[in-house]
Kinemage of the C-alpha trace (Angstrom):
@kinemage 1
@onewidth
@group {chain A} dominant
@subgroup {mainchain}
@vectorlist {calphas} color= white
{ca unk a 1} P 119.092 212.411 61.174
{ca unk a 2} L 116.675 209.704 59.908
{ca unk a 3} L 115.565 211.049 57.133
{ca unk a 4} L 118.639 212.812 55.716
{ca unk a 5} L 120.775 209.685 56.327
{ca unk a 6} L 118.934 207.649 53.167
{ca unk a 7} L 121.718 207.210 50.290
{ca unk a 8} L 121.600 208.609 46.939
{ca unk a 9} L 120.537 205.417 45.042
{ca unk a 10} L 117.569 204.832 47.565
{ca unk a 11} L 116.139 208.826 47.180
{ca unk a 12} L 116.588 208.181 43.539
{ca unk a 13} L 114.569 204.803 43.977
{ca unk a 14} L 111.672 206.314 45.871
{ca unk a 15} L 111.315 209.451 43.389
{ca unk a 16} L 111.400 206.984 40.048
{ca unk a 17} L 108.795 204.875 42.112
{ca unk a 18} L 105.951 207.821 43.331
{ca unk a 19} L 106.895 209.374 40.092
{ca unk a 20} L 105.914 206.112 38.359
{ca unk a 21} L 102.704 205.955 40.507
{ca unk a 22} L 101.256 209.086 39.515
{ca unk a 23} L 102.125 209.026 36.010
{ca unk a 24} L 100.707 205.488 35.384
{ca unk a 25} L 97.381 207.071 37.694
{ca unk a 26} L 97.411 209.791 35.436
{ca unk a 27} L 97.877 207.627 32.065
{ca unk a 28} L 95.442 204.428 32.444
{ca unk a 29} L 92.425 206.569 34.614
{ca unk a 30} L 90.253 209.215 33.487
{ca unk a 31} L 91.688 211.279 36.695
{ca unk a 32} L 93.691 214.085 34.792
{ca unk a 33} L 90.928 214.176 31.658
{ca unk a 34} L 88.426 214.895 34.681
{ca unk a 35} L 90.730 217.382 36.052
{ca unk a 36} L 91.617 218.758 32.620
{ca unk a 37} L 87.956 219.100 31.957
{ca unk a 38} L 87.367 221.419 35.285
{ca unk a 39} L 89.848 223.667 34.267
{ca unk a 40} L 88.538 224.104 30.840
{ca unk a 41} L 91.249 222.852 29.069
{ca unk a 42} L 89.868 219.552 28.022
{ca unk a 43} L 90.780 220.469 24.303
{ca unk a 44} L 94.836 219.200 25.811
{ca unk a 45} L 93.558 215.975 25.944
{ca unk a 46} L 94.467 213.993 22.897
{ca unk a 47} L 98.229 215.244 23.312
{ca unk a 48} L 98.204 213.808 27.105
{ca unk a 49} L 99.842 210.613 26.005
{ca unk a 50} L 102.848 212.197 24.007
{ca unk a 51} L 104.081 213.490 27.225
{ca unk a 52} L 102.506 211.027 29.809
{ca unk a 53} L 104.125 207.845 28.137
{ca unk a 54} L 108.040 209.571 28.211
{ca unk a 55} L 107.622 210.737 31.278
{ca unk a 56} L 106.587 207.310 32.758
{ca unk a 57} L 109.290 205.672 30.830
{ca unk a 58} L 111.941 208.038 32.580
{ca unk a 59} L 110.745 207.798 35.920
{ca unk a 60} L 110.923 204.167 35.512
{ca unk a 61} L 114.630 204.289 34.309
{ca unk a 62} L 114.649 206.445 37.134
{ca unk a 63} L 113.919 203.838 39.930
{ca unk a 64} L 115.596 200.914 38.305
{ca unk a 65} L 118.985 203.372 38.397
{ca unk a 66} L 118.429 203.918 42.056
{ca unk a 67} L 117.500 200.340 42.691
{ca unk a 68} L 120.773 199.119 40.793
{ca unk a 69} L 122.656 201.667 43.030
{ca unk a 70} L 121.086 200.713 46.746
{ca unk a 71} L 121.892 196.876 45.279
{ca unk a 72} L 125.792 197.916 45.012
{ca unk a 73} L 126.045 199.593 48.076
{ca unk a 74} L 124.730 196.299 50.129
C-alpha cells in the first residue's frame, strides 16, 4: 500500500509542486513557443502568458494548501 497510503494534503502538495514545475518550464523557456511552432500554431503565442501566469499562480496556491495541510497533520 505505499503509494496509496500518502494523505490528502501531501498528493495535493506534490501536484501544486510538478504542476508548478512545468508551468514555470513552460513560462520563462522558449520550450512550448518551440513546440507551438512545430505544430504550426505559433500564431497562439502572444496569448501564452494570459493563461500560463494563472495557471502557475493556482498550482502554487495549490502546493502551499497541501503543504499547510501535511504541516497540521504532524
Amino acid at each position: 500500500m505505499g503509494r496509496n497510503s500518502s494523505s490528502g494534503g501531501e498528493r495535493c502538495f506534490r501536484a501544486g509542486l510538478w504542476g508548478s514545475i512545468i508551468a514555470v518550464i513552460c513560462c520563462f523557456t522558449p520550450a512550448l513557443v518551440i513546440a507551438l511552432g512545430f505544430l504550426g500554431l505559433a500564431a497562439l503565442t502572444p496569448y501564452l502568458d494570459y493563461i500560463l501566469f494563472p495557471l502557475l499562480a493556482g498550482f502554487l496556491i495549490l502546493a502551499l494548501y497541501g503543504w499547510s495541510k501535511t504541516k497540521e497533520q504532524k
